[in-house]
C-alpha positions as CSV (number, residue, x, y, z in Angstrom):
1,X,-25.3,18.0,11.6
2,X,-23.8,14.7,11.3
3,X,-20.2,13.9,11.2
4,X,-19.4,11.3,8.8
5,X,-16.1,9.9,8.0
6,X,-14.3,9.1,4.9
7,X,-15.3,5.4,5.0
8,X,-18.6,6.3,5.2
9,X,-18.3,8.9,2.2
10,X,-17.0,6.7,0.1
11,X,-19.4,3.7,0.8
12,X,-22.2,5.8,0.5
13,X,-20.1,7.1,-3.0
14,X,-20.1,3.4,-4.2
15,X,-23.6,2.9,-3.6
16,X,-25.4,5.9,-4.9
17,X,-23.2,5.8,-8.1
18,X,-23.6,1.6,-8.7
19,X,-27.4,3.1,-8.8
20,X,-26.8,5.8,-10.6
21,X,-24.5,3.8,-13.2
22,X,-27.6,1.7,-13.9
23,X,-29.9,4.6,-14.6
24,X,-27.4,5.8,-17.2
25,X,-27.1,2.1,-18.4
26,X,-30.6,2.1,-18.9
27,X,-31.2,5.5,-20.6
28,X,-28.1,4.8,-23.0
29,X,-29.5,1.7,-24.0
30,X,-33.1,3.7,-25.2
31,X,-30.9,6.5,-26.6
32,X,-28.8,4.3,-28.9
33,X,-32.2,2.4,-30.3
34,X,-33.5,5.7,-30.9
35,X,-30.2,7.2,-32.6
36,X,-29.3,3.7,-34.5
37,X,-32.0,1.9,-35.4
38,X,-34.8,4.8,-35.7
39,X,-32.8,6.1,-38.8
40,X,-33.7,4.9,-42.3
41,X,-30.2,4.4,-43.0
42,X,-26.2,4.3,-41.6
43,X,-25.4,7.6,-43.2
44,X,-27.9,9.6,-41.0
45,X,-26.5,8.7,-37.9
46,X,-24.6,11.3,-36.0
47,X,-21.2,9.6,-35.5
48,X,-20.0,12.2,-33.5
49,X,-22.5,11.6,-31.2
50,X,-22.5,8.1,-30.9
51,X,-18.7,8.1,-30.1
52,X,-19.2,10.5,-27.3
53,X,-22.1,8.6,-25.7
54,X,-20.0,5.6,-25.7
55,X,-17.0,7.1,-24.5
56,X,-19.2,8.9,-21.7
57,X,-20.7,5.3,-21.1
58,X,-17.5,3.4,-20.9
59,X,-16.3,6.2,-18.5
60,X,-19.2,5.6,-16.2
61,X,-18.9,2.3,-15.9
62,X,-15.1,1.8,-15.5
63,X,-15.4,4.4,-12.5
64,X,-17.7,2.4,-11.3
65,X,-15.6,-0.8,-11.2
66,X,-12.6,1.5,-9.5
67,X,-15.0,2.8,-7.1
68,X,-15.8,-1.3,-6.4
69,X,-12.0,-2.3,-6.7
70,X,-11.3,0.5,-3.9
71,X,-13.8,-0.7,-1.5
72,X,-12.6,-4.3,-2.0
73,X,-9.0,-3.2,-1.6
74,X,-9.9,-1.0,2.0
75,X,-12.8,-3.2,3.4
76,X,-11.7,-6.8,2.2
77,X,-8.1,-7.6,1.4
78,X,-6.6,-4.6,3.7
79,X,-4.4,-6.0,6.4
80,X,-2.6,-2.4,6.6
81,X,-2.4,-0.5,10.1
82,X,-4.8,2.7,9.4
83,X,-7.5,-0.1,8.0
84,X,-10.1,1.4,5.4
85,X,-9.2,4.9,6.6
86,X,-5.7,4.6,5.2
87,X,-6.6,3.3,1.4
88,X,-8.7,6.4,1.2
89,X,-6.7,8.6,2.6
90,X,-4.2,8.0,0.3
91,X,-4.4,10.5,-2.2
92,X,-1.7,9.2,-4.2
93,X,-3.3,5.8,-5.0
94,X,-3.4,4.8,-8.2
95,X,-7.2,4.1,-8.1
96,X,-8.1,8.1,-7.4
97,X,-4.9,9.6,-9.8
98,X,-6.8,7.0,-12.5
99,X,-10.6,8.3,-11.2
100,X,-9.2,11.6,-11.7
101,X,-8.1,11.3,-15.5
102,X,-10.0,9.7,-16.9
103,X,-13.0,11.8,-15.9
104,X,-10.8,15.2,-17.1
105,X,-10.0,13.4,-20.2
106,X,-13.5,12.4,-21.3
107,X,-14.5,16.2,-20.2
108,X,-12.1,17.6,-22.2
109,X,-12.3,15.8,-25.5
110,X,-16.0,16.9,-25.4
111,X,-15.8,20.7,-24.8
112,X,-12.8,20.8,-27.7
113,X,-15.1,19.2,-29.8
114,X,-18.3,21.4,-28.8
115,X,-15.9,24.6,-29.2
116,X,-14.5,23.7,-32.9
117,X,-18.4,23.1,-34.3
């Protein structure tokens, strides 16, 4: 087995997920043509729906650009001693505490909904 470090991880972490984040780009834009514009008229539209698929949407993609502001932060503009391997080593960072959040926050609003219907 290969030993990988955290730099590594999280390189390989940005990578999979800018790919990842395109594929759910992708698929939300044929889900919203299909859940706007195949209905006759506004009132059929599940509204419930369409704010949670934008709210899962805009998480997706601000992760992302946390994901890309961390990278910048340990590989570019880091003139700390530890290099990379200190910026994500910190666990106290703002940029995991806010990856953190928001992802619980988005989870949760959708389960209370799903349990109150």
């Amino acid at each position: 087995m290969v030993d990988t470090t955290p730099t590594e991880a999280h390189l390989a972490r940005l990578f999979l997920g800018s790919i990842l984040c395109g594929v759910h780009l992708v698929s939300f834009g044929f889900c919203m043509k299909t859940l706007v514009w195949a209905k006759s008229r506004w009132g059929d539209i599940n509204w419930a729906m369409l704010i949670v698929s934008f709210a899962l949407i805009t998480n997706a993609t601000f992760d992302a650009a946390v994901n890309f502001e961390q990278a910048l932060q340990a590989f570019v503009f880091n003139e700390a001693h530890g290099g990379a391997l200190e910026v994500y080593l910190n666990i106290s960072s703002w940029y995991n505490v806010v990856k953190v959040r928001t992802s619980i926050i988005s989870g949760t609003i959708i389960l209370i909904y799903i349990g109150q219907s």
